[in-house]
TORPA-4810 file (N, C-alpha, C, O; in nm, 3 decimals):
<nodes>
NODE_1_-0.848_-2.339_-2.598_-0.922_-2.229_-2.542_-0.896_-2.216_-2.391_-0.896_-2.110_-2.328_X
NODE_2_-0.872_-2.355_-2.335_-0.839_-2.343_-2.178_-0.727_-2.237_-2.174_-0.746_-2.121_-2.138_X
NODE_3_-0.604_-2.289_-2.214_-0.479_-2.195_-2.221_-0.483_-2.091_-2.259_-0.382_-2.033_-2.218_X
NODE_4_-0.560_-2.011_-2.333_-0.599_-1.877_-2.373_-0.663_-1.829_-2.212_-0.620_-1.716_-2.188_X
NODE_5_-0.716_-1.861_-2.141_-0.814_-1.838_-2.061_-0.719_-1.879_-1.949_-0.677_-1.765_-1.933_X
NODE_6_-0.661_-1.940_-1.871_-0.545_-1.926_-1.781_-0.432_-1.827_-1.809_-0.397_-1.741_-1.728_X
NODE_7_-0.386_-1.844_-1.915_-0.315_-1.780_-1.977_-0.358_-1.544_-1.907_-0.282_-1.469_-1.847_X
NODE_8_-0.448_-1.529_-1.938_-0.525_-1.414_-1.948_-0.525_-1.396_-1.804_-0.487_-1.285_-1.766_X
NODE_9_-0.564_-1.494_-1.702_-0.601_-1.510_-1.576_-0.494_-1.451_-1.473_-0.494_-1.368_-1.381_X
NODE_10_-0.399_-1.542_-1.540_-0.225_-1.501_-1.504_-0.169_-1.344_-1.580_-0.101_-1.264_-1.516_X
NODE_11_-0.198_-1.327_-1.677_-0.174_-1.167_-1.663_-0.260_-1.086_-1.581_-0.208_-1.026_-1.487_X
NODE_12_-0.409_-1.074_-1.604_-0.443_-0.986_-1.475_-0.386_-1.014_-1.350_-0.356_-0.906_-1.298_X
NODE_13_-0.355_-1.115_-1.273_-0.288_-1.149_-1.157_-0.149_-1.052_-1.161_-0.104_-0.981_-1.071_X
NODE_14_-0.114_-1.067_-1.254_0.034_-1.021_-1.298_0.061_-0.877_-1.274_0.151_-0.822_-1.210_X
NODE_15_-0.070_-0.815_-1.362_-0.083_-0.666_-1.365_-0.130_-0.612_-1.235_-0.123_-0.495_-1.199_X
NODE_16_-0.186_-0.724_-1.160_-0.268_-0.634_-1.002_-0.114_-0.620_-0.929_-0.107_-0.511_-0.873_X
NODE_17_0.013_-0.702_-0.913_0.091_-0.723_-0.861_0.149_-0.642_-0.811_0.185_-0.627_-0.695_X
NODE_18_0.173_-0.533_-0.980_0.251_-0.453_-0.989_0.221_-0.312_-0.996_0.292_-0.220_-1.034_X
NODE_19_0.062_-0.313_-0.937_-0.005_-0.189_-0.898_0.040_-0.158_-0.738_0.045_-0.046_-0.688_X
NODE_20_0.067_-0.279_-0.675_0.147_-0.217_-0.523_0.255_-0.264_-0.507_0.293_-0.373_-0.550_X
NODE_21_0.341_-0.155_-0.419_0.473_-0.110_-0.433_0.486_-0.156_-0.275_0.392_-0.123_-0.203_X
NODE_22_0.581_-0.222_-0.222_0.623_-0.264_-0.057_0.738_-0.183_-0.026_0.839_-0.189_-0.096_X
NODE_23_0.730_-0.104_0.077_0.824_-0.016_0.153_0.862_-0.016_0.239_0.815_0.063_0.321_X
NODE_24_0.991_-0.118_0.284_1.060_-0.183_0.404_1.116_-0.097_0.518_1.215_-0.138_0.578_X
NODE_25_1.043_0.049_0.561_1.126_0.072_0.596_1.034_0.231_0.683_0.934_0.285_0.635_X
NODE_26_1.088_0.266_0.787_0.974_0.347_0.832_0.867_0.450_0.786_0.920_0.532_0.711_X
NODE_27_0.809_0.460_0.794_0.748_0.560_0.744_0.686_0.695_0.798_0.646_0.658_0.908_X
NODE_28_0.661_0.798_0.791_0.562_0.899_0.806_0.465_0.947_0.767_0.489_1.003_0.660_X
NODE_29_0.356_0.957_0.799_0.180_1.003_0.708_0.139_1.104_0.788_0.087_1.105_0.899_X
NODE_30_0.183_1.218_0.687_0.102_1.343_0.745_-0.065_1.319_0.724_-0.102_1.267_0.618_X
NODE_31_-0.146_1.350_0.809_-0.298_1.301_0.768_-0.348_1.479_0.734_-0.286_1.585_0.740_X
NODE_32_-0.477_1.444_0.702_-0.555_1.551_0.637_-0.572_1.680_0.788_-0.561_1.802_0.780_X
NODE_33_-0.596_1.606_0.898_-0.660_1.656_1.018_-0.511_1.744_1.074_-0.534_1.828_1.162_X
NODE_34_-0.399_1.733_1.041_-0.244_1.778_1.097_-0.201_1.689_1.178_-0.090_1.697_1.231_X
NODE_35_-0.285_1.593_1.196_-0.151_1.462_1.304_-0.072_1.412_1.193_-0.088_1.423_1.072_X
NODE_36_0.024_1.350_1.267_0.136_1.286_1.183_0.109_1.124_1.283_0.071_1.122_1.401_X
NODE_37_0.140_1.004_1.200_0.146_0.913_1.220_0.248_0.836_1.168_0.279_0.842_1.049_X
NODE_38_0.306_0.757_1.259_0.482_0.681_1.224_0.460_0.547_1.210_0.395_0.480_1.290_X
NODE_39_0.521_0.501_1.098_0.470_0.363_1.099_0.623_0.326_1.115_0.709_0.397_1.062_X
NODE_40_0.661_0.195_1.201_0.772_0.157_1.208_0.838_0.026_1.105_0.950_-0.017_1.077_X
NODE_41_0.630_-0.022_1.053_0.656_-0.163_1.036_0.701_-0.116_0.851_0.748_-0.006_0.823_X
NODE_42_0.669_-0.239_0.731_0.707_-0.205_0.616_0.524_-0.177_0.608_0.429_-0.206_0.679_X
NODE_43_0.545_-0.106_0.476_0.373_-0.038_0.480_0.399_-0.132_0.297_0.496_-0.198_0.259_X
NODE_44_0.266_-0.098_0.224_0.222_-0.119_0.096_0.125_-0.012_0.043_0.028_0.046_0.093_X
NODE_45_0.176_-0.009_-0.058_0.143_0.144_-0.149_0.002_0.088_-0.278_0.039_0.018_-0.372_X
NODE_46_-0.104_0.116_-0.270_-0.145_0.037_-0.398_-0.109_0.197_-0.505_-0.151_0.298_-0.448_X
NODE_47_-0.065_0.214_-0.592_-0.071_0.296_-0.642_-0.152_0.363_-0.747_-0.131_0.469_-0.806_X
NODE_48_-0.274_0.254_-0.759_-0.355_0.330_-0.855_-0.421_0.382_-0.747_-0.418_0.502_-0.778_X
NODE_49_-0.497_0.374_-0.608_-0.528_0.446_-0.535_-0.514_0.517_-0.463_-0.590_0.605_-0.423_X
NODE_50_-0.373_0.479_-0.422_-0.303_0.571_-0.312_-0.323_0.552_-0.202_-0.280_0.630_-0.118_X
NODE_51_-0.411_0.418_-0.161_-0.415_0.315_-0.023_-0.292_0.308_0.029_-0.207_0.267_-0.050_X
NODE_52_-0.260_0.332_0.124_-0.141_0.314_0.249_-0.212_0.205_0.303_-0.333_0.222_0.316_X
NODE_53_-0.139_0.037_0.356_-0.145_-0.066_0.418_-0.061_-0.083_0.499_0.054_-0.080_0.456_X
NODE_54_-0.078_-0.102_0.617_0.024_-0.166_0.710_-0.016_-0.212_0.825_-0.134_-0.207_0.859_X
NODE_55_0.099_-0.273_0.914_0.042_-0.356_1.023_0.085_-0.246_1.185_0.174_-0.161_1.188_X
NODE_56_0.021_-0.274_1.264_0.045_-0.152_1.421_0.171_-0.258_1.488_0.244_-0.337_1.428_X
NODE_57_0.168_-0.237_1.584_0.249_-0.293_1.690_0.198_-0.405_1.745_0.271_-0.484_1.806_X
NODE_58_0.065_-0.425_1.729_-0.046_-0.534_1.780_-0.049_-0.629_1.682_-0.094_-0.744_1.693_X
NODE_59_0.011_-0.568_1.564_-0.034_-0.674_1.398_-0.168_-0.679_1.374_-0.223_-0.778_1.325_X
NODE_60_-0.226_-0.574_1.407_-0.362_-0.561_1.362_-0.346_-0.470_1.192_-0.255_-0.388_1.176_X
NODE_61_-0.440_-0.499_1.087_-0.378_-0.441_0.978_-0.495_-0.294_0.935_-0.614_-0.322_0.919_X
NODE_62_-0.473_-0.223_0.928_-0.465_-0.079_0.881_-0.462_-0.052_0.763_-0.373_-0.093_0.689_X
NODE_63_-0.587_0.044_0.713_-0.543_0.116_0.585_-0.552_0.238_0.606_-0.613_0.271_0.708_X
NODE_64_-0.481_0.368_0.498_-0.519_0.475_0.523_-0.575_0.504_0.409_-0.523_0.429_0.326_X
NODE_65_-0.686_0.599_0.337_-0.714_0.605_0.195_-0.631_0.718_0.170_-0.559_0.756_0.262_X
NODE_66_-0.628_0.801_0.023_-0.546_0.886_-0.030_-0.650_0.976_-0.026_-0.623_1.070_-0.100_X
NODE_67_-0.749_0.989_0.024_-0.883_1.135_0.070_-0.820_1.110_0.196_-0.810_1.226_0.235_X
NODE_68_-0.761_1.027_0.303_-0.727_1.066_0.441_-0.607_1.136_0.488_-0.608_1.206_0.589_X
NODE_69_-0.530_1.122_0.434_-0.390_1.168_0.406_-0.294_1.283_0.330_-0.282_1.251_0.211_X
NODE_70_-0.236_1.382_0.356_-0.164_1.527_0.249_-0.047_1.442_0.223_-0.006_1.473_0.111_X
NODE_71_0.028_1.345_0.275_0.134_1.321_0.186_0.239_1.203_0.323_0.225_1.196_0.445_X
NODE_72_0.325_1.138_0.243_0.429_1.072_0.328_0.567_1.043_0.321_0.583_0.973_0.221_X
NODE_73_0.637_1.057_0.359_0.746_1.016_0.311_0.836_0.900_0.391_0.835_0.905_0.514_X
NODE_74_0.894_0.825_0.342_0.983_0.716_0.418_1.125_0.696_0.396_1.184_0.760_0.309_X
NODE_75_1.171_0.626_0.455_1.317_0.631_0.471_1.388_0.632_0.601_1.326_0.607_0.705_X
NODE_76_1.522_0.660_0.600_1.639_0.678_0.758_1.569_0.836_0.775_1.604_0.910_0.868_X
</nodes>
């Protein structure tokens, strides 16, 4: 019964994993208000919510929610 029950423990772990997506690489977030904000660092996507994570220039860490934000895109 232990191993049934670790076992289970390690898939939810498994499944939260692969609800956020890491994006190495700059980014842009148009916000709701019309500023645009540039992220230089890698950000994290949770995708069942649409949480934007990332760190500033200070390494202080940041979220944006998906009610704060119209859309982003990243890349060169």
């Amino acid at each position: 019964m232990k191993r049934v029950f670790v076992f289970c423990i390690l898939m939810l772990m498994l499944g939260a994993c692969l609800e956020i997506e890491e994006i190495n690489s700059s980014c842009t977030v148009l916000l709701n208000d019309g500023s645009v904000l540039e992220i230089s660092r890698d950000i994290r996507i949770n995708n069942e919510t649409g949480t934007i994570t990332y760190r500033d220039e200070n390494d202080r860490l940041w979220s944006i929610f998906k009610e704060d934000y119209e859309s982003f895109s990243c890349g060169n």
